[in-house]
C-alpha positions in Angstrom: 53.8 14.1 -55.3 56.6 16.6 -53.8 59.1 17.8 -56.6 62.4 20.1 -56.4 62.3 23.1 -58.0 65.2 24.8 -59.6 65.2 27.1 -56.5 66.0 23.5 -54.5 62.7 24.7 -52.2 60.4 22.0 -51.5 57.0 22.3 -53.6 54.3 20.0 -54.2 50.6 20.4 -56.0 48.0 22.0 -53.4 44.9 23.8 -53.9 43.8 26.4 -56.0 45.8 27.7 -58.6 49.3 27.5 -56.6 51.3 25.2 -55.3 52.5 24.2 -51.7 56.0 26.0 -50.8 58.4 25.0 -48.0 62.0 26.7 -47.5 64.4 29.1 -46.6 64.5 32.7 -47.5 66.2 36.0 -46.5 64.9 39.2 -47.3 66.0 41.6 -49.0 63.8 44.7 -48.9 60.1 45.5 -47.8 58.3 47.0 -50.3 55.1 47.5 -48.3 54.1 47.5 -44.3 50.7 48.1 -43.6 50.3 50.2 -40.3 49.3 47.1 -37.9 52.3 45.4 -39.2 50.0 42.0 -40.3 51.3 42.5 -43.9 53.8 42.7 -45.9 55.2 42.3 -49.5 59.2 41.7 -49.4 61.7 41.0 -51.9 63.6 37.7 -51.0 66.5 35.3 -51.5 65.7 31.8 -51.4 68.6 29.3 -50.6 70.2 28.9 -54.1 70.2 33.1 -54.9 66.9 33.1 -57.0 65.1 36.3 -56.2 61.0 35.7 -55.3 58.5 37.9 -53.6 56.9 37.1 -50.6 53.6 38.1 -49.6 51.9 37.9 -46.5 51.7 38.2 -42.8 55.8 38.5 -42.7 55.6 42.0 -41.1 58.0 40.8 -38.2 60.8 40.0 -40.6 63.2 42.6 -41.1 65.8 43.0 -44.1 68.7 40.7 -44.0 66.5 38.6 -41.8 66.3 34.5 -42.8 63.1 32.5 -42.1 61.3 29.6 -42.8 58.4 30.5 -45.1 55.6 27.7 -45.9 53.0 29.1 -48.0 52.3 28.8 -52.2 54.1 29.8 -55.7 51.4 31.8 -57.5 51.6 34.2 -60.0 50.3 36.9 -59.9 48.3 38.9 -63.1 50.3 42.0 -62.4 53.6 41.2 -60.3 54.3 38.0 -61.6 55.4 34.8 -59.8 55.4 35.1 -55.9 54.8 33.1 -53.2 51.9 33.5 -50.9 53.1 33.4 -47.4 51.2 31.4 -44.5 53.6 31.8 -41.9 57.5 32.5 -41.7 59.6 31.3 -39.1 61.8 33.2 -38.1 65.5 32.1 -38.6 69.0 33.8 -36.9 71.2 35.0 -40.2 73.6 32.4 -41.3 77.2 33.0 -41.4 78.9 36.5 -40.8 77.7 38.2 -43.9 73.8 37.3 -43.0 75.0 39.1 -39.5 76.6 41.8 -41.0 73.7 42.3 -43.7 71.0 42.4 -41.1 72.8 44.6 -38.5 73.6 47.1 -40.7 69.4 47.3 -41.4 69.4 48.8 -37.8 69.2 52.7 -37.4 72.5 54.9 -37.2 74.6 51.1 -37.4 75.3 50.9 -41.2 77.7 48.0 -43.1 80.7 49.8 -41.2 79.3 49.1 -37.6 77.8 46.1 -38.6 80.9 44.6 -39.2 82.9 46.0 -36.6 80.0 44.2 -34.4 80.6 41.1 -36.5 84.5 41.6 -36.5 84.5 41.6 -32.3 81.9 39.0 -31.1 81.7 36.7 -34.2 79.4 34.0 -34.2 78.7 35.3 -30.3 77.3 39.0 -31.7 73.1 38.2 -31.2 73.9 36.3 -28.0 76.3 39.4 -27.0 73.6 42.3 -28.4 70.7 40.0 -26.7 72.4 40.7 -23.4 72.7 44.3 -23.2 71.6 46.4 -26.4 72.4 49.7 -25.3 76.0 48.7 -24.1 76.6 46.8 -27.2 75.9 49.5 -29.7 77.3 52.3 -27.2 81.0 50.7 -27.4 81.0 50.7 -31.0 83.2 53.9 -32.6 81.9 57.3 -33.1 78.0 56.0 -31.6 76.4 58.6 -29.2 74.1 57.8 -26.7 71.1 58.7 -28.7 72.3 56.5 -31.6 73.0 53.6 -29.4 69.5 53.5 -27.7 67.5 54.1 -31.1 69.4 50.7 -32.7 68.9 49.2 -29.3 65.0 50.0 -29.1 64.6 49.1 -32.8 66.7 45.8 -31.9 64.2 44.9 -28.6 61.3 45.5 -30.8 62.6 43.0 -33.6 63.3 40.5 -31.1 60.2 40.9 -28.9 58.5 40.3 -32.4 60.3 37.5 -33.4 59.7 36.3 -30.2 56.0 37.0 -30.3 55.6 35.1 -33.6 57.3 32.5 -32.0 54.4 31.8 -29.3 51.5 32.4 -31.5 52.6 30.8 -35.0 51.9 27.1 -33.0 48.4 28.2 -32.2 47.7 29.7 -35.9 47.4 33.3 -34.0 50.5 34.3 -36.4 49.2 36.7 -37.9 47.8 38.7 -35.8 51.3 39.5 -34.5 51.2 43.5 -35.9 47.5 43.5 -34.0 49.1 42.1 -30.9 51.8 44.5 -31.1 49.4 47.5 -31.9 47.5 46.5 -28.7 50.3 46.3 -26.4 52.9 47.9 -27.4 57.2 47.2 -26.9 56.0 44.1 -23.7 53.5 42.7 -26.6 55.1 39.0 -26.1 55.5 39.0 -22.1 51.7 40.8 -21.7 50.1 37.9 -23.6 52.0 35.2 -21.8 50.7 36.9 -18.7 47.2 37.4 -19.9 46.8 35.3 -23.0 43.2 36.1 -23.1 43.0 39.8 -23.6 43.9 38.3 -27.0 40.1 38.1 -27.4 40.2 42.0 -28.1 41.2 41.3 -31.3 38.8 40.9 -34.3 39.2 37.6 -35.4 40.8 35.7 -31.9 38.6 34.0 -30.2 38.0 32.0 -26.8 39.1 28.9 -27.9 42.3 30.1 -29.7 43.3 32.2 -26.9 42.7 29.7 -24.6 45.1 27.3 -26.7 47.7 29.4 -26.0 47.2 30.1 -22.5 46.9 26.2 -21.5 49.8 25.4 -23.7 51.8 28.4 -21.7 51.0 27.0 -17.9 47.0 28.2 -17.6 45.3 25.5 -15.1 41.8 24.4 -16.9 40.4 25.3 -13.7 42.0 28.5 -12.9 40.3 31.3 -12.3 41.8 33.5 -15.0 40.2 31.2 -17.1 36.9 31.4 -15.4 36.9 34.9 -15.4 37.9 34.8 -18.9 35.4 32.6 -19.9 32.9 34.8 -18.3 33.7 37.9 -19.5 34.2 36.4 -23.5 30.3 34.7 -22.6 29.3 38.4 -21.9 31.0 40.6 -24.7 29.9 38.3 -27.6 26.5 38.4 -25.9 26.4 42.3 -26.3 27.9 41.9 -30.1 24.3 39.7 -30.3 22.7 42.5 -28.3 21.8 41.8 -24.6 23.0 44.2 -22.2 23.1 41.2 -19.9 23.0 37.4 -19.3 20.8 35.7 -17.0 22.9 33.6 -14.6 22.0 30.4 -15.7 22.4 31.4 -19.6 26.0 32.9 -18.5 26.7 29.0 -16.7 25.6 27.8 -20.2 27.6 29.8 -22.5 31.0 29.0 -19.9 30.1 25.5 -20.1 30.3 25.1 -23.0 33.7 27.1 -24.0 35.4 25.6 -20.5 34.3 22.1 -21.6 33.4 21.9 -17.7 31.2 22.7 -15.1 32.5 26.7 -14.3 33.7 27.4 -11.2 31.1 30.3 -10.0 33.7 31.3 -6.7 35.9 32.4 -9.3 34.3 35.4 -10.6 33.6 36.9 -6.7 35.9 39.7 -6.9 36.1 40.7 -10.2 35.6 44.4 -10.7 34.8 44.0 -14.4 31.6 41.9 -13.6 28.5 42.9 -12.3 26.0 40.4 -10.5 22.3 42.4 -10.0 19.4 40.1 -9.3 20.7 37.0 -10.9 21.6 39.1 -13.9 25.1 39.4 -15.2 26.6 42.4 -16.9 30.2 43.4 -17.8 30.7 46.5 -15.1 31.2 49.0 -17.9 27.8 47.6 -19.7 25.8 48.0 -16.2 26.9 51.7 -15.4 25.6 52.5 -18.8 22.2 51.4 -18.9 21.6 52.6 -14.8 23.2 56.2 -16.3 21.1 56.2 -19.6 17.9 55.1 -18.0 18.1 58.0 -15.0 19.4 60.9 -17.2 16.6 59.7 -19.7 14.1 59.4 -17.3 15.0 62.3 -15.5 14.5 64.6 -19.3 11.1 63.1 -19.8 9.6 64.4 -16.1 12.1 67.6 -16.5 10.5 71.3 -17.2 11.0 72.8 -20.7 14.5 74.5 -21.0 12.6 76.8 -22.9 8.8 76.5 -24.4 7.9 78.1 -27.8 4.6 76.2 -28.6 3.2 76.9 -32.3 0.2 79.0 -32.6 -2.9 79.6 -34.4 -1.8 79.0 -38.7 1.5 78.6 -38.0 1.1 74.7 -38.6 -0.8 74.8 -41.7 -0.2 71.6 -43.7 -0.1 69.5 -40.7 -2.3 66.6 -39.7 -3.1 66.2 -35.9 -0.4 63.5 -35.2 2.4 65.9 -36.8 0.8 68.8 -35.0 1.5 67.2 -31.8 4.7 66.0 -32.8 5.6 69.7 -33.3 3.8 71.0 -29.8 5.9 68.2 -27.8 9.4 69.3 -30.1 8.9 72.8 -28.7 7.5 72.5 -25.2 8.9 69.3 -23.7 13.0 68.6 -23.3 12.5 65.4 -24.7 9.9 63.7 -27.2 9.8 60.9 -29.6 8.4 60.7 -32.9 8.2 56.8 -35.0 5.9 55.9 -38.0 7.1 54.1 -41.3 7.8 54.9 -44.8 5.1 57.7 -46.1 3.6 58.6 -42.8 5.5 62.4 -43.3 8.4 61.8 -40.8 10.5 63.8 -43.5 7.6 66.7 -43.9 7.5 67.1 -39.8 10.7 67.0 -39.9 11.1 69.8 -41.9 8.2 71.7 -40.2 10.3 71.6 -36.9 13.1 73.0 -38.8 11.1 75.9 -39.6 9.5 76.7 -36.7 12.6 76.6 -34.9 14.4 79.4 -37.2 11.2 81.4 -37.0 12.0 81.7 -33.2 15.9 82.3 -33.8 16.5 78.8 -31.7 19.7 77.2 -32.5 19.5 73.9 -33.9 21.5 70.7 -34.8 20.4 68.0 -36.7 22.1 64.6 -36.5 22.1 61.0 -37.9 24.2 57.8 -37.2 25.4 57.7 -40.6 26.7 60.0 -43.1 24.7 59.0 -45.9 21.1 59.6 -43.4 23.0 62.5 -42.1 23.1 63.8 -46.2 19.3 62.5 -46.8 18.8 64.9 -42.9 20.2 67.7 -44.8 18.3 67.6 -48.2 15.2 67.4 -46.5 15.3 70.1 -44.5 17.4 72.5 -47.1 20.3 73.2 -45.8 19.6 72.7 -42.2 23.2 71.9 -40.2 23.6 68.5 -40.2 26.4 65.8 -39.0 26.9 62.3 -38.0 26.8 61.4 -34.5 30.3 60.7 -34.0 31.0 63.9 -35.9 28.8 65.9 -33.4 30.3 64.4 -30.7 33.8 64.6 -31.7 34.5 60.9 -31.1 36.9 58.7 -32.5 36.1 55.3 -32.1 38.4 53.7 -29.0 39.0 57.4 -27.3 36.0 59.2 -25.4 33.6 61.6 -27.2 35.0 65.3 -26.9 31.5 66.4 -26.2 30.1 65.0 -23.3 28.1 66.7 -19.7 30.9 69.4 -19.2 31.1 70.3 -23.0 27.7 69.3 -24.6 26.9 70.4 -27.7 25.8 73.9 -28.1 22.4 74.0 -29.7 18.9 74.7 -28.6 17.2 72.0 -29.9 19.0 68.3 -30.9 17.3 66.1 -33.8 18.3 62.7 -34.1 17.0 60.5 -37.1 17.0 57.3 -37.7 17.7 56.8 -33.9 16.1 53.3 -34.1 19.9 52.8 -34.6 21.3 54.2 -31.5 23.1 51.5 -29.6 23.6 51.9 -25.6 26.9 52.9 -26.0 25.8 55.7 -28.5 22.9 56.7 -27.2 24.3 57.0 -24.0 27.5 59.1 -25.3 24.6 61.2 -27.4 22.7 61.9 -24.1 25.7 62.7 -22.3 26.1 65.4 -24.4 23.0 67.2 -24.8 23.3 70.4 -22.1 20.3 71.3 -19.7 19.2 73.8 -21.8 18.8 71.1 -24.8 15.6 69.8 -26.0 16.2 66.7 -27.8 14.0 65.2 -30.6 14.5 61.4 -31.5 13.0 60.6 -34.7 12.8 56.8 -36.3 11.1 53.7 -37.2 10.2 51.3 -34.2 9.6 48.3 -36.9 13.1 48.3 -38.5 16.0 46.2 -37.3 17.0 47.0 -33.8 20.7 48.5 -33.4 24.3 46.7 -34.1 25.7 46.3 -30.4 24.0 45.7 -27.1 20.5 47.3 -26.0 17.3 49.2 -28.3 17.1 52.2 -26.8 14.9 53.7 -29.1 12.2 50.9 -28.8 12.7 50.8 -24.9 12.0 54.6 -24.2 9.0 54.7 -26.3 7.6 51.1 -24.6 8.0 53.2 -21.4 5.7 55.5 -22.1 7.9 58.2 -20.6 8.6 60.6 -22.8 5.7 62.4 -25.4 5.9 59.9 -28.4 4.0 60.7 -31.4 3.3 57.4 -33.8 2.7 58.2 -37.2 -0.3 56.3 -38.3 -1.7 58.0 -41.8 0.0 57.3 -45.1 -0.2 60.2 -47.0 -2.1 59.4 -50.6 1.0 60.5 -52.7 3.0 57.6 -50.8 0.3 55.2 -51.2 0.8 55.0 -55.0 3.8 53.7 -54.2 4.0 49.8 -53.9 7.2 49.6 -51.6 5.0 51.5 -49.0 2.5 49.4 -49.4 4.5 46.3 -49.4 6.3 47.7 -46.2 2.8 48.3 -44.2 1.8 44.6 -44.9 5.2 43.3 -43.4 4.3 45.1 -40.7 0.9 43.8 -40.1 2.1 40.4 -40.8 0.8 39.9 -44.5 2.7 38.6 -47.6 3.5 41.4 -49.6 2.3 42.2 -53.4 4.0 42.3 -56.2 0.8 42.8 -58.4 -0.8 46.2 -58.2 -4.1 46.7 -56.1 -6.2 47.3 -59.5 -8.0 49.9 -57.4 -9.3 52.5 -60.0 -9.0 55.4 -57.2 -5.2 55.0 -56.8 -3.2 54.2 -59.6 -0.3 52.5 -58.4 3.1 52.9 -59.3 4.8 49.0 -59.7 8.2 50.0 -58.0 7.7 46.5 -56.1 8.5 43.1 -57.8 8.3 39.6 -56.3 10.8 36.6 -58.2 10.4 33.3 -56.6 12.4 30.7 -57.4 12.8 27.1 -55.4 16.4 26.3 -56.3 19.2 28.2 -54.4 21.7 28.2 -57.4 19.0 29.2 -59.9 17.9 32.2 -57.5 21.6 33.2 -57.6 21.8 33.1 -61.0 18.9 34.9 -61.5 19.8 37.9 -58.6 22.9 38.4 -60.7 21.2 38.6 -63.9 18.2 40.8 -62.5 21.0 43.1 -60.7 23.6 43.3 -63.7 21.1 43.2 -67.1 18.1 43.4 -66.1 17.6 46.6 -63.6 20.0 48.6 -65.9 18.1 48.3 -68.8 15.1 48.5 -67.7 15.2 51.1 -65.4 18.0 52.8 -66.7 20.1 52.5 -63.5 24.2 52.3 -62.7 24.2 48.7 -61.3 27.3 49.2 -59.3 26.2 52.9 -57.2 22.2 52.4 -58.2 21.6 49.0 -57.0 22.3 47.1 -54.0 21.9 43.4 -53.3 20.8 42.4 -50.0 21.2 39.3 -48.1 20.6 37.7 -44.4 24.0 35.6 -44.0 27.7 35.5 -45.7 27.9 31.4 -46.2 26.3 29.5 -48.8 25.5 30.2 -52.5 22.8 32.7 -51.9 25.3 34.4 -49.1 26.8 37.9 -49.1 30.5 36.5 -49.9 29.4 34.5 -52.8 26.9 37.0 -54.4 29.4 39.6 -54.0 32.2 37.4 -55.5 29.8 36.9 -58.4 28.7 40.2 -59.0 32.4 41.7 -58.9 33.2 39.1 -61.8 30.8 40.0 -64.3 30.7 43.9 -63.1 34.7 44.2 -62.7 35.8 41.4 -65.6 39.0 42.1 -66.6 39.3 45.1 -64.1 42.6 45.6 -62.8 43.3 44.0 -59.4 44.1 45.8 -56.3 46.0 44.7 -53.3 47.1 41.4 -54.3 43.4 40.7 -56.0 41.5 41.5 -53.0 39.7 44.4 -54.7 39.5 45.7 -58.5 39.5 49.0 -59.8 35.5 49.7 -60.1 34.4 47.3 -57.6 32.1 48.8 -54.9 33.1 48.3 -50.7 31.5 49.3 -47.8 33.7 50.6 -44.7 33.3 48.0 -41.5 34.4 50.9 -38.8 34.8 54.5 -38.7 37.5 55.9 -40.4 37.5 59.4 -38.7 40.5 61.2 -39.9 39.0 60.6 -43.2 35.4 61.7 -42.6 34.0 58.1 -43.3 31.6 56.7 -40.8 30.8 53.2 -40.5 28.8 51.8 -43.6 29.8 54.1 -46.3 29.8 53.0 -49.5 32.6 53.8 -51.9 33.7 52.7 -55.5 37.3 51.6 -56.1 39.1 54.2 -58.7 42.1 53.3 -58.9 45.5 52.2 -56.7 48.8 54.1 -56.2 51.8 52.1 -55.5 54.2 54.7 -54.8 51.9 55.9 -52.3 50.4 53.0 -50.9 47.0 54.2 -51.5 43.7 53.6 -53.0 41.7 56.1 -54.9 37.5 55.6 -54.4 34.7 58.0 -55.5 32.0 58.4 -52.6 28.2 58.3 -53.5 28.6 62.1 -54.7 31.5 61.9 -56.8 33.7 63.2 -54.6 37.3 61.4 -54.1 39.0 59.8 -51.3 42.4 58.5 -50.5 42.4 55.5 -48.1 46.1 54.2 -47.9 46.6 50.5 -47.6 47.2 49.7 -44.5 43.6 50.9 -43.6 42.2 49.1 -46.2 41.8 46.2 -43.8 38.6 48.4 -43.1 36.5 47.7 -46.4 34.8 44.9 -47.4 33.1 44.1 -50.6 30.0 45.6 -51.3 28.0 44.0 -54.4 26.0 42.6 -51.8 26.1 43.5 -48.1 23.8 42.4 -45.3 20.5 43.7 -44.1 22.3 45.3 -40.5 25.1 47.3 -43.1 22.1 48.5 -44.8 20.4 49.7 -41.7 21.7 53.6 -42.4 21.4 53.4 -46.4 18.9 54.1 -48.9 19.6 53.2 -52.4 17.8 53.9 -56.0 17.0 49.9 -56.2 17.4 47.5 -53.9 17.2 43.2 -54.5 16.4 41.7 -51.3 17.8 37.8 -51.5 15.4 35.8 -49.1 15.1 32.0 -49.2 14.8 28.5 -47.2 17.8 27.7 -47.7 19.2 30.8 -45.7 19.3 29.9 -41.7 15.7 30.2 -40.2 16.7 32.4 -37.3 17.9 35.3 -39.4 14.9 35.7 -41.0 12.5 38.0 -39.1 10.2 40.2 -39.8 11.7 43.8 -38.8 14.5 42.2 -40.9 12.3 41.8 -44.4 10.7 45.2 -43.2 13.9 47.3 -42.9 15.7 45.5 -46.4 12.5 46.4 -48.5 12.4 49.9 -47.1 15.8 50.4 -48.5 14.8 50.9 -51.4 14.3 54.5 -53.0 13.0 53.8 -56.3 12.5 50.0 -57.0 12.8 46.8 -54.9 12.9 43.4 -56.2 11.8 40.8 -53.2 14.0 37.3 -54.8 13.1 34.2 -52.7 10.8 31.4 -51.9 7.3 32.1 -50.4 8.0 29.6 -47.4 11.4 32.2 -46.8 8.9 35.4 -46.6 6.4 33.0 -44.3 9.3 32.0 -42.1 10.6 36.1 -41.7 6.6 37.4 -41.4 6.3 34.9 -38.5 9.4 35.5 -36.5 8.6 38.7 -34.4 10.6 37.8 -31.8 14.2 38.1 -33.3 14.6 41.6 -31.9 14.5 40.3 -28.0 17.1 41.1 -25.8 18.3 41.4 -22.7 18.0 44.7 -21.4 16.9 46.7 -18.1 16.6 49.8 -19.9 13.1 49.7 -19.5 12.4 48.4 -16.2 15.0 51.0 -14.4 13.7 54.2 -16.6 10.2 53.1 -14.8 12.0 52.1 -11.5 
């Protein structure tokens, strides 16, 4: 039933708790802009004079600006009634005052100007502006040159935006319009009209909606910008899966299907951003990579030492063999690998190294792909310099590493942990940047999930049998009593883990691994959020929102990330206060989804939500340590929710207690065994493994989930 409200907008019941909006409204003043420009909070006019905030993706409206807004009246616990914006049209001011009142918004114009404008061109003074800028702002009285390009730049930029949201609003891209803008600058509207596709570089756009847009906008379905397009989309979400490559025919698959025709193979000869090698297709950038990494890789396993300071006779004490050889190849060879899971004494050789290094005055670096292994690097080794990668390399996502073959780091000796999670594009930045007088240690877990983005290099130089690699085999008896080791060396050999201790008399066991079964997906939600909110705390006398972290395979579905997390924030933030419209509270915990370098945060840092500023656009959150950090909003688009995260966040984190959700109803090919292996390894002091047996049975079987396509291998050997 549609109803008019006092405001004589159109409204009528919709979802949720607000209801459907549709009308006219001019703003008055933004309040807030994030950075990108994709939101903003505005104080509006609606047709009849009754004030109403707007909030939303309505960064392209400007004060004094009218638009069509369709979106929902809500009210909201802390600001009151507002509407919710979807998308806002943008409208031309009505009448000479609307003219007047959004002209003077432009720099060094003013209400005088703005109705001197008005007063000479009337209702003619966009059409007249539109025309010439510069020259119409220049003729006004007592505006310099300077002053008349700034309102004319600010006045193309407006209009360009407008015109922007205009071409993607149809196609639901609106917005994205501040991202669009952000990626190409003052042309933003007539460089996606001309390539509509590089609209895939943005998170969130895909194929299919880019490719909306382009056939709406004169794109022939069998052109071969589309091809191409096709092609190269087939090939960068096949690296974000973690092939380096496509086979030809998988590639012809993949276009098939988002071309909704047979591709046109002709089209791609040509195209300098796609490599063809053997029936094997890369993205030119992703094949220079791998043929670089795999020489320079190659080319440190066969080299001589840099230096050689092998350890002698009692120097080693407290070393098995394997460690001792670990140690040898760390001090006489420019490359070596060492890999062995949890209580094998990756940690103690680790330290060893350390020591034997400073004994002989070599210069050392210590380095790990996240800050929270990084600080785990540094503890072990007391005090030992320690960094990110990134931080190493002085690399801000998007720019080039400021360390690299003509600046490499300065250290005698590089250690990398955890390098299991070195990507090809990291790793091969990280190698880049080790000099010739480097020896460089890589030290991880070949079981554990292979890396986020394309390639394993880790796995792929040790399965070449290049370089010296050391495997860890002995668990040392102090780590045996513990029942996550033990449960982690069964998923490894294939074997359903124990939650019941051994019973043997010669190693008492301590029960820091639990297994909860349950059949019914709701009831295992229920009972994650109970185990992770009452009963952990209690019990183990643990903070449940910075000791304990719920894991999970997948974001959909009752047992997925989204919903657990939703969940836990309600009975762990209840009656918190909400920040950013409601899309965090004050105490919940998020985890960042990029790098946030000017702020020291790498990728997968967890955080805790203090409080918010207003006046400054911020939000206050307490790192791991206590220590405070001021994220403003309009980077906030990097944190997500954190109650529960997935497995592949995880990868980098080690936590007091740890709840690993695993069941049927979760999607079969998620569950693998290197998965199962690197969630219950997260775990510090407890893990609770909540699922269904057949769940545990499906993961333990499926050893292949860590195939890709990759060359690294084949050319290191080649």
């Amino acid at each position: 039933m549609r109803l008019e409200t006092e405001q004589g907008a159109l409204i009528e019941p919709g979802p949720g708790t607000g209801e459907r909006f549709e009308g006219e409204a001019t703003i008055e003043r933004l309040r807030f802009l994030s950075a990108d420009g994709g939101f903003a909070v505005a104080e509006a006019v609606l047709t009849d004079g009754t004030e109403m905030p707007l909030a939303g993706p309505i960064g392209h409206l400007a004060a004094g600006e009218r638009a069509l807004v369709r979106g929902a009246v809500v009210h909201h616990p802390r600001h009151g009634l507002q509407i919710t914006v979807a998308e806002a049209q943008p409208l031309d001011p009505a009448g000479a005052e609307g003219a007047r009142r959004y002209l003077r918004s432009l720099p060094g114009i003013g209400p005088k100007r703005a109705a001197e404008l008005v007063a000479a061109h009337g209702e003619d003074v966009f059409g007249v502006i539109d025309a010439d800028p510069a020259a119409a702002f220049a003729a006004l009285r007592g505006v310099g040159l300077k002053t008349a390009e700034r309102a004319a730049e600010e006045w193309t930029d407006r209009r360009m935006e407008r015109r922007l949201y205009t071409l993607l609003a149809p196609h639901g891209l609106s917005r994205h319009v501040g991202e669009v803008v952000a990626l190409h600058g003052s042309g933003a509207a007539d460089l996606v009209l001309e390539d509509p596709y590089s609209l895939t570089a943005i998170s969130g756009i895909g194929f299919q909606s880019a490719d909306r847009l382009a056939v709406a906008n004169g794109v022939e379905p069998g052109s071969r910008s589309r091809t191409r397009a096709a092609a190269t989309h087939a090939l960068r979400d096949a690296e974000n899966r973690g092939h380096t490559h496509l086979p030809r025919a998988e590639l012809i698959g993949e276009m098939r299907s988002l071309l909704g025709a047979e591709p046109s193979l002709p089209h791609l000869e040509g195209d300098e951003s796609i490599v063809v090698e053997d029936g094997l297709v890369y993205r030119e950038w992703t094949w220079r990579a791998e043929r670089w990494l795999a020489a320079t890789l190659a080319a440190m396993a066969r080299a001589e030492p840099a230096w050689s300071r092998p350890p002698v006779e009692g120097e080693a004490a407290g070393l098995n063999w394997q460690q001792l050889d670990a140690v040898r190849n760390a001090m006489t060879c420019r490359l070596s690998v060492i890999t062995g899971g949890p209580g094998t004494g990756k940690t103690h050789l680790t330290h060893a190294i350390v020591e034997m290094a400073a004994s002989r005055r070599l210069s050392l670096r210590l380095l790990a792909p996240t800050g929270r292994a990084a600080r785990r690097l540094a503890e072990a080794t007391e005090g030992a310099p320690t960094a990110t990668i990134h931080k190493a390399l002085e690399w801000i996502p998007g720019e080039l590493p400021g360390r690299d073959e003509d600046a490499p780091i300065e250290a005698d000796l590089v250690i990398v942990d955890e390098a299991s999670m070195l990507s090809l594009e990291i790793c091969r930045h990280l190698v880049a940047a080790i000099g010739p007088e480097t020896h460089l240690v890589l030290i991880g877990d070949v079981d554990q999930l292979p890396p986020v983005g394309p390639g394993k290099p880790f796995c792929e130089l040790i399965d070449s049998g290049l370089a010296p690699t050391v495997r860890l085999e002995y668990v040392f008896r102090q780590a045996r009593r513990s029942m996550i080791v033990g449960a982690a060396h069964a998923i490894r050999a294939g074997e359903q883990p124990s939650g019941e201790p051994s019973g043997d008399q010669a190693l008492i066991e301590v029960q820091d691994f639990y297994r909860h079964s349950r059949s019914s997906p709701a009831a295992l939600a229920d009972d994650v959020v109970t185990i992770a909110t009452e009963r952990i705390p209690a019990q183990f006398d643990l903070d449940p929102v910075r000791d304990v972290q719920v894991l999970a395979p997948m974001y959909r579905g009752v047992l997925g990330i989204d919903s657990l997390h939703s969940r836990l924030r309600d009975v762990l933030c209840a009656g918190a206060e909400p920040v950013l419209d409601d899309r965090f509270r004050v105490g919940e915990k998020v985890i960042t989804t990029r790098a946030l370098p000017e702020l020291e945060l790498a990728n997968g840092t967890l955080l805790v939500i203090d409080s918010a500023d207003d006046e400054r656009s911020a939000i206050r959150l307490e790192t791991d340590l206590g220590e405070a950090v001021v994220i403003p909003y309009e980077q906030a688009r990097a944190l997500r929710g954190a109650f529960c995260t997935s497995v592949h966040k995880a990868q980098g984190i080690e936590v007091p207690a740890v709840i690993v959700c695993l069941h049927s109803s979760h999607a079969p090919q998620l569950l693998s065994r290197n998965l199962l292996y690197t969630a219950v390894t997260r775990g510090r002091k407890l893990c609770v493994l909540a699922g269904d047996e057949k769940a545990v049975a499906r993961a333990l079987a499926n050893t292949g989930a860590s195939d890709r396509h990759s060359r690294l291998r084949e050319r290191m050997l080649g």
